[in-house]
N, C-alpha and C positions, 0 to 999 in steps of 0.2 A: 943262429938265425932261424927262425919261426919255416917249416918247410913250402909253407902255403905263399909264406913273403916270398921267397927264393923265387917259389917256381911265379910267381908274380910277375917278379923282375923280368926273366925269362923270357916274357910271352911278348910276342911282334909290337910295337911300339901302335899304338892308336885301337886295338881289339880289344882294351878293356873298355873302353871308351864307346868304341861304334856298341857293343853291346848291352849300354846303359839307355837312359831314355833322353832325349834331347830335352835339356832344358829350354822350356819357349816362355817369354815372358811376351804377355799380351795387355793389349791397350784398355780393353773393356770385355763386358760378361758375352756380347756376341760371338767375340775374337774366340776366348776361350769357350765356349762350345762349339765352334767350327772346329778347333785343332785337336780337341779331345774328342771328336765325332768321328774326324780324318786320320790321326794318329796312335787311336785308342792305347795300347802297352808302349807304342815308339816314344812321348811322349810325357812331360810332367810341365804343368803349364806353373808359370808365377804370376800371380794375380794379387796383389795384396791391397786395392780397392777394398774400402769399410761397404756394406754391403746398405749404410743410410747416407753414403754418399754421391754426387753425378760423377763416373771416372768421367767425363769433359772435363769437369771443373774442380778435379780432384786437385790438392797439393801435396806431393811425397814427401815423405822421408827423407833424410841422407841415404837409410836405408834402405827404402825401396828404390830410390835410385839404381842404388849400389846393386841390387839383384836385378836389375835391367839390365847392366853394364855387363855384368858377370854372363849371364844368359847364353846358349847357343845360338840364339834365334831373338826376335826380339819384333813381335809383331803389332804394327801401329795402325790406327784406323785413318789417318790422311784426313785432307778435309777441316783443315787445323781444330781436327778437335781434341788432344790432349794439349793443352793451354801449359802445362808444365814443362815442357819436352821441349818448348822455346829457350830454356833457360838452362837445360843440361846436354851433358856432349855424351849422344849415344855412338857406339861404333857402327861407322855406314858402313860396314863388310856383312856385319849382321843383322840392321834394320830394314826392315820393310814393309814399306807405305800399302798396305791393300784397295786402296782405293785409285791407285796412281794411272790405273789402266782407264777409268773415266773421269779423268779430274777438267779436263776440257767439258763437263756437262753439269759440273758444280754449280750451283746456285747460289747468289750472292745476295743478301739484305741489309738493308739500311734503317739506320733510326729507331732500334726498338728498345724499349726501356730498361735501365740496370735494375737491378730486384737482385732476391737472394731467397735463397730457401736450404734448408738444412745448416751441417758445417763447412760447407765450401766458400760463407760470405757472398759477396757483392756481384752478379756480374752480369755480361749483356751478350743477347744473342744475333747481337750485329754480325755481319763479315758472313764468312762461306758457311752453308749451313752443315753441318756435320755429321746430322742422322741419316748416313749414308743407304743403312742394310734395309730399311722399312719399305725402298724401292726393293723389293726382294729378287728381281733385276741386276742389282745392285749387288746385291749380300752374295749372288752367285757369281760374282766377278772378284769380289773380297774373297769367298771359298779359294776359287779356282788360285788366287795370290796365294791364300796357305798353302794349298797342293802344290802347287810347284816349290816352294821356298821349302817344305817339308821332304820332294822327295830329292831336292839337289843337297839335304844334309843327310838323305835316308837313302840313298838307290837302291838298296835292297830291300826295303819295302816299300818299293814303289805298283808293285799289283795291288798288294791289300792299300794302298792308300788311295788309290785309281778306284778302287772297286768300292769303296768307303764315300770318297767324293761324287761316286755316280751315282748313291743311294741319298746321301744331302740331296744332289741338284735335284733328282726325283721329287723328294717330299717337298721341298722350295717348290719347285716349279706347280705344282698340285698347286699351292696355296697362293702361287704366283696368278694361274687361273682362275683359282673363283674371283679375287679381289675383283681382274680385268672384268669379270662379268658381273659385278657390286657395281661397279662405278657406272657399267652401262646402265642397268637397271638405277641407277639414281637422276640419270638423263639430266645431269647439270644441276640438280638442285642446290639448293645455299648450303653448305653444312659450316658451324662453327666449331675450333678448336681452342682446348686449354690452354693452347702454349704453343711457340714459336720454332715446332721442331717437327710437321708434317709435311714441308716441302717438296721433297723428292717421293713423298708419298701420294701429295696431292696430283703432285705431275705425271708420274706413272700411272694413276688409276683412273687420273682425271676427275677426281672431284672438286667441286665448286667451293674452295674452302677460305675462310677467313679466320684469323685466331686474336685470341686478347692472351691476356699474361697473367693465368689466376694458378695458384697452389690446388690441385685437388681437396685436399684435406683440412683447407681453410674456410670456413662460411665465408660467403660473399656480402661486401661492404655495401653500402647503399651508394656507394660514388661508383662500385664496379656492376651494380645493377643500374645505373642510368648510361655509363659507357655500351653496356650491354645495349638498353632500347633503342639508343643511338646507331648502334651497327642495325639492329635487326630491321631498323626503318630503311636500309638502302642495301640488304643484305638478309630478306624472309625467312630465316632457316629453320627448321623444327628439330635439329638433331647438333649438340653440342657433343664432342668430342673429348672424354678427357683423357690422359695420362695414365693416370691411377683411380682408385674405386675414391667418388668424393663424397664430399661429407653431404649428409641428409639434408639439414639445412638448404643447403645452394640446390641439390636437386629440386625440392621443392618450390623454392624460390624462383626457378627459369621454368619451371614446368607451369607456374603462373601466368607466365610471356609464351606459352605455345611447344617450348623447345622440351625434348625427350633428352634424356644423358644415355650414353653409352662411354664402353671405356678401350681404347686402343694402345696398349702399354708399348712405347719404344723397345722395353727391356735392356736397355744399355746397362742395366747392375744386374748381380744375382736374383731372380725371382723369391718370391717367398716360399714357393711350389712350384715344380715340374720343373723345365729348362725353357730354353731360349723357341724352341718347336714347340711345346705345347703352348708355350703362352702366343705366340705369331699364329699358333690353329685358333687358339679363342677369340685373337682379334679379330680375325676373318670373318668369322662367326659373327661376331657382333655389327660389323662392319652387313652382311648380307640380311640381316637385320632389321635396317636402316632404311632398306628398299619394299623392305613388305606394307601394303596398304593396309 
C-alpha cells in the first residue's frame, strides 16, 4: 500500500475535508462574487451559468443540477428568481435562500409582456421581482446570508471571514450613499427604463421611474417608438435607463424626443470586465450623472 494512502487512512475522520475548500454552488454572478470576496482560499464556487445567458431564466443541465446537489453549500438568490430550482429537489440542509431575511418587502408585478432575448426563449417578468442586490441595501443583507451560512460550515475562519464582510459592507455602503444622494438631487424627475428589473432600485433611491421592454442591442421599431411618445406624454423624462451599452441607432432615435441614454447594468452574469464592484461603482456614476444640469 502506497505510504501517503496509509497514513491518509489514519488521519481523524473529516480533517481531510475541513482542510479543503467548501464547495458552494451559487445562484448568479452577484452570489459568487460575494462568496469569493468573503471566503477568498476557504472557498471554490460552481457557477456554470453560460456568461450570454440570464441565470433568472437559465435552464440546466442534468448536469449542472447534479453539481448543485453535490455542493457543500448551495446559495440561492430567493425572490423566485432561479425559475429552474422549481423543478429539481435541492437538499434544504444545504440551501439557502439570501434574500429570506426581507422577503416580506418583495415587490410584486402584474401584466407585463412575455418576450425573449438570447438562449433562454420565451418569458415574462410578471410575479415577485427578483433583482434583489441593486437595492444595495439589499445586496448587504444577501452578504450578511453568505457570512453566516459560510462561517457555520467554516468556524475556524470565521475572523477572516468577519473581517472580509466588513470591508464588502464598507465599499457597498460608499456606493449605497452617493445613489441615496443621486436620487435626492433628481428631486422626483421622470426617468425611463429598458426593462422591467429596476424596482427595488427605484424604491430605495427613490427615483421617478417608468420602464418599457426593449433589448439594448436591438434598434428600436417604429411601434416601440410611438409606445415610447405615448409614455413620455404623461411621464416627461429626459433620461432613459438601459441595461446594457445600446445600440446607436436607438440612442439616436430618443435623443430625437428629448431623452439622454445612460447605462445601469444589473450584473446578474459575469461582466465582460472588472467584477460585480466595479461595474455597481460605474452605475453610480452614471446614475450621479443624471442630476448634473
Amino acid at each position: 500500500m502506497n505510504k501517503l494512502f496509509a497514513l491518509l487512512l489514519l488521519l481523524p475522520a473529516g480533517l481531510i475535508a475541513a482542510d479543503s475548500p467548501l464547495r458552494v454552488a451559487v445562484a448568479n454572478y452577484p452570489l459568487k462574487y460575494i462568496t469569493e470576496r468573503l471566503g477568498t482560499d476557504q472557498v471554490q464556487t460552481i457557477y456554470p451559468v453560460p456568461t450570454d445567458q440570464d441565470p433568472a431564466f437559465w435552464k440546466p443541465k442534468d448536469a449542472d443540477i447534479a453539481a448543485f446537489q453535490q455542493a457543500d453549500l448551495i446559495l440561492m438568490n430567493g425572490a423566485t428568481y432561479s425559475k429552474w430550482a422549481d423543478k429539481a429537489t435541492l437538499p434544504r440542509s444545504k440551501t439557502v435562500d439570501t434574500s429570506a431575511s426581507f422577503k416580506d418587502k418583495f415587490i410584486v408585478i402584474a401584466n407585463t409582456t412575455t418576450h425573449s432575448h438570447g438562449p433562454g426563449g420565451e418569458h415574462s417578468h410578471s410575479g415577485t421581482t427578483f433583482t434583489t442586490w441593486i437595492d444595495l441595501q439589499q445586496a448587504i443583507m444577501q452578504a450578511q446570508a453568505v457570512r453566516d451560512a459560510l462561517i457555520k460550515r467554516r468556524p475556524t475562519a470565521k475572523d477572516s471571514i468577519e473581517q472580509n464582510f466588513a470591508a464588502l459592507r464598507s465599499d457597498i455602503e460608499a456606493l449605497d450613499a452617493r445613489l441615496l444622494t443621486a436620487g435626492k438631487a433628481l428631486a422626483n424627475q421622470p426617468v425611463v427604463a429598458s426593462h422591467p428589473v429596476y424596482h427595488y432600485f427605484s424604491r430605495r433611491y427613490g427615483i421617478n421611474l417608468k420602464d418599457v421592454l426593449w433589448e439594448p442591442e436591438e434598434e428600436l421599431t417604429d411601434a416601440q417608438m410611438a409606445d415610447l411618445k405615448k409614455l413620455l406624454s404623461t411621464h416627461p423624462a429626459k433620461w432613459m435607463i438601459w441595461e446594457g451599452e445600446p445600440a446607436k441607432a436607438s440612442v439616436e432615435k430618443i435623443k430625437a424626443l428629448g431623452l439622454q441614454s445612460t447605462v445601469f447594468d444589473p450584473c446578474g452574469n459575469t461582466p465582460d470586465a472588472g467584477d460585480w464592484l466595479s461595474v455597481m461603482t460605474a452605475n453610480v456614476t452614471h446614475i450621479e450623472k443624471m442630476s448634473v444640469p
